[in-house]
Structures are given as C-alpha cells and as structure tokens.
C-alpha positions in Angstrom: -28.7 93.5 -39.7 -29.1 91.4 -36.5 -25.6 88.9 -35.8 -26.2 89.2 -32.1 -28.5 89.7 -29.4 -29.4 89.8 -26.0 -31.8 87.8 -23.9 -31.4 89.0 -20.5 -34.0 91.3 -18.4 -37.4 90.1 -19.2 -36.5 87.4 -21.0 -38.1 84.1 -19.0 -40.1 81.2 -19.5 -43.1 83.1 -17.6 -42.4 86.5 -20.5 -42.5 84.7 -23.5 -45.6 82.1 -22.3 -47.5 85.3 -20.8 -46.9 86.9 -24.5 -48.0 83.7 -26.6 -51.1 82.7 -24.2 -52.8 85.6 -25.0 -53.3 84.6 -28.1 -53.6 81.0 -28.1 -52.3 77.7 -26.5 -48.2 77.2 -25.8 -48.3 73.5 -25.6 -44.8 73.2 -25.2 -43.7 72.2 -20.9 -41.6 75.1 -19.5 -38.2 75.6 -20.5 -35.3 76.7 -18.8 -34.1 79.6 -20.4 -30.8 80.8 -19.6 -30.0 84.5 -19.8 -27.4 85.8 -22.5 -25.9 89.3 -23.3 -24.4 88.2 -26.3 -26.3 85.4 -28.4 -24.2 84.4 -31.5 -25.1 82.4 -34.4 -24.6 78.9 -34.3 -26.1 78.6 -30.7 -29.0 77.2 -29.8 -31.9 79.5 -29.2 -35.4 80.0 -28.5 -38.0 79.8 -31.5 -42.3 79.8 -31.4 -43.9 78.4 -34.6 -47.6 77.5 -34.8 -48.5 73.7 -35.0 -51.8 72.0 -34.5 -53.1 75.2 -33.6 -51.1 76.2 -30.9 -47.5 77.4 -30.3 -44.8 75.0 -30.2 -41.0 76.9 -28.4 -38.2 75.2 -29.2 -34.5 75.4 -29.3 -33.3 75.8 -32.3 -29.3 76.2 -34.0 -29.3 79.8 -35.2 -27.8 79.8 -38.8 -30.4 78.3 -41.6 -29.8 75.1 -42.9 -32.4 74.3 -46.2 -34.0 71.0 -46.7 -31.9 70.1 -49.4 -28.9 69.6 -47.4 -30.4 66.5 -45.7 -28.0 63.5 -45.9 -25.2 66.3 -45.5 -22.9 66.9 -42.8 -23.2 69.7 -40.4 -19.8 71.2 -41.8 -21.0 70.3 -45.3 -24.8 71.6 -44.6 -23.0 75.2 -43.8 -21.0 75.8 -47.3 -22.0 76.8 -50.5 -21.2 75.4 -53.7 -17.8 77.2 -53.7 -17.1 75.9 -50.5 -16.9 78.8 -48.7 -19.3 79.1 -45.2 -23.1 81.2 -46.0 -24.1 83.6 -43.9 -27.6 82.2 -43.2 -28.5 83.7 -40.0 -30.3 86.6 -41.4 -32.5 86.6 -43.9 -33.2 89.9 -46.7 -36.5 90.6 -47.2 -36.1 90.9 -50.8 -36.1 86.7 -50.4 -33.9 84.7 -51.8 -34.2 81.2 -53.3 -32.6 79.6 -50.7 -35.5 81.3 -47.9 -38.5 80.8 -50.7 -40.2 77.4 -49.5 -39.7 77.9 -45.7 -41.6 81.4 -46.1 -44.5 79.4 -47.7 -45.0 76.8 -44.7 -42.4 77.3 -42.0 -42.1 80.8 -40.3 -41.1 81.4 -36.6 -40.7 84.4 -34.4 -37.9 84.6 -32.5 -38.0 85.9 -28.9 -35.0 88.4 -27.3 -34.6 91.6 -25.1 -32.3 93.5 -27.8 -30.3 93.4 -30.4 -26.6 94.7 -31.9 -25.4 96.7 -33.8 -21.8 98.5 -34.5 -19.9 101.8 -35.7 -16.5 102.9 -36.4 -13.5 101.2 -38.1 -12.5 97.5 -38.2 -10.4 97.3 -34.5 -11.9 100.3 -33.2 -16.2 99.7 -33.1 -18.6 100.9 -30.7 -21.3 98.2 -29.8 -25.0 99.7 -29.4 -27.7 97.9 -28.0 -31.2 98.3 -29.1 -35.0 97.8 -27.1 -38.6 98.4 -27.1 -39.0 102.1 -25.7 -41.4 100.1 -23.0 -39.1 97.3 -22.4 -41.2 94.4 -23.3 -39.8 91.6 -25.1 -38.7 92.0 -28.9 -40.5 89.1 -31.6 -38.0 88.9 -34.2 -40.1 87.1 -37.8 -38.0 84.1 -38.6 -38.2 81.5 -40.4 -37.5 77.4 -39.5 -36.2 74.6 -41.1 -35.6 70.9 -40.0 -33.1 68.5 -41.6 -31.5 65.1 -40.9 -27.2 65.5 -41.5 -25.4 62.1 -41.6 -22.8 63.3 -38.2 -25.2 65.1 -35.6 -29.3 63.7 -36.9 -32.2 65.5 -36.6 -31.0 69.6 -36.4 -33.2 72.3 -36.3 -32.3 75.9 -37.6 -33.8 79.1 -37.9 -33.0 82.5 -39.4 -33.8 86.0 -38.7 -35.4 88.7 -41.4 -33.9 91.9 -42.0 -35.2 94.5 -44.0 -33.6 98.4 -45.0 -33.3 100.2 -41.5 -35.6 103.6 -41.3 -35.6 106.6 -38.6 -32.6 106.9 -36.1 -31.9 103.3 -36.9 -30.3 104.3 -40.1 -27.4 105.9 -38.2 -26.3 102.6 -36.9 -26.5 100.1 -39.9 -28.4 100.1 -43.5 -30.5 97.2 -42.3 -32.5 96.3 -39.7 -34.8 92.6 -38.0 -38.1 92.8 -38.7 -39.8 92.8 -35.5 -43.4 92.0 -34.7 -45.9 93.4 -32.3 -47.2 90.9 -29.9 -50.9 91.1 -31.7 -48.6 90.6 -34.9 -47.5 87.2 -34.4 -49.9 84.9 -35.1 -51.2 86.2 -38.3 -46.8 86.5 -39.0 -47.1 82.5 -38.6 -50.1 81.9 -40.4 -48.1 81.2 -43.7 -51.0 82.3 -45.9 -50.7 85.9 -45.2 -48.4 88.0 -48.0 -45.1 89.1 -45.3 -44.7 92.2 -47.1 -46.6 94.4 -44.7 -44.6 93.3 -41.8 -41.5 93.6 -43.9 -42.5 97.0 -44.5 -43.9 97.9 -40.7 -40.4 99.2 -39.8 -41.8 101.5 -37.1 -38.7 102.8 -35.5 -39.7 105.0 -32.9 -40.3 101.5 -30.6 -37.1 101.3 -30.1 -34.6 103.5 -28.1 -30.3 102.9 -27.8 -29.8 101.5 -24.3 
C-alpha cells in the first residue's frame, strides 16, 4: 500500500517542472515546495493533472473525497454510511465504485522521492523506505476530485493507486503504488487510455530499500 511518503532529496519546484516540461507546458507559477520525510494523509500535497493541454500542479488534501459529498461537511465528506472514517487515500486497482467516474475524466500523478512501508508486530515495526534505483523522482498515478463542503468550500483531494506488490517488494507488503515512468505520464492522464497496462507495469527492479 502507500500511507506515507517522503518528499525530500530531489524533490523541488525546478525536479518536478524539469520532469513535466519535457513533455509539455507546466502552466502553473512556481510553487514553494516544502520538504517532508513523512507525508501523511490528510495533508496537503503536490498533484499534476492535464488541463487545456498543459499541466496544471496543485496542492491537493490527500484522502479522496467523491463528488457526491458536495453540500457535506468535511467531517461528514470523510464517513461512510455506517459512520465510521473510509480509508480513501489509496485506491485498489481492481476499482471500486466509489473511484469509477474520476478514472474516466480526472486522473493525476502524484510527485514524491519514496515511499513506506512496514514489518513486524503491532508495537514493534520496522519502517522501510523505498526509491528509484537512479534516484529520480517517483510519479505515483492518482486520481483527483474537487468538491464544495458546507464548513471549509472549495476542497480538492486526490488518491493514490495501488495494485498486488511483485519481486522483492512482496517481502514488505502484498500491495504496492502504481508508479509511472516519466515518458508514462501523459498518456496516464489522458483519460481515454484503458489504465490496465500501467496497473499491471509493476516493474520492481526500479526500485531499491534505502
């Protein structure tokens, strides 16, 4: 899964523009990005989506909130029916109906320099961080959503995708984020591509444990 990450190291307004330029327009002004070893849900995080033909970053609340809970509030936005908090900040590839309509018209990639996972028993865990073998930045696919809640407005949210881990990955959790090559992303944001083959593009020699 992917319920914290890191954006530290290469991680900069200069990285992620560099990255995006190359393959088309970044019309958003520079942002100041602040470096984080430990990026929770809830925060607010950098996002890239594709409008007008060219990339729009944007800070964004991680934790999905779908378009039916405008009118909501925030607190209210967050529970199911049973009352109880979802866990919207990843979504499974096998997607659900909540996910459905966004993965039709509103995917994102999601910049970082790593990601977490953990091993052992509840009270005793070992943390692992995971990279690109080369050290680049990691494109998590995401998707976006954009709803008005009756106590804090206009909130955007994004989630991230995980599908079943593969290689040496396996050894540290059953899933893993689906992460893009650079060249991936804008055909990941064009929204009439089929996402299975970078759901199934696991590709886990990329990576190394750092």
């Amino acid at each position: 899964m992917c319920g914290r990450y890191d954006t530290t190291g290469r991680f900069t307004w200069a990285e992620i523009h560099r990255a995006l330029s190359t393959y088309g327009e970044v019309a958003t002004a520079p942002l100041n990005l602040e470096p984080n070893d430990d990026v929770r849900p809830t925060t607010r995080q950098a996002t890239a989506r594709l409008d007008g033909g060219a990339f729009h970053v944007e800070p964004m609340r991680w934790g999905f909130i779908p378009f039916w809970a405008n009118g909501k509030t925030l607190d209210a936005a967050c529970r199911g029916r049973d009352g109880r908090t979802m866990s919207t900040f990843n979504a499974r590839t096998d997607v659900s109906p909540m996910f459905k309509a966004a993965l039709k018209s509103q995917r994102c990639v999601v910049p970082a320099s790593a990601w977490f996972e953990w091993t052992g028993e509840k009270g005793a865990k070992t943390k692992h961080r995971f990279q690109r073998a080369d050290g680049d930045l990691i494109w998590f696919a995401g998707l976006w959503s954009r709803v008005n809640l009756s106590d804090v407005g206009e909130t955007a949210t994004f989630t991230i995708f995980t599908g079943p881990s593969d290689g040496f990955l396996a050894d540290y959790h059953d899933r893993q984020p689906v992460i893009l090559e650079p060249d991936e992303i804008t055909a990941w944001l064009d929204c009439a591509n089929d996402p299975q083959p970078f759901f199934e593009a696991r590709r886990p020699e990329r990576f190394v444990r750092a």
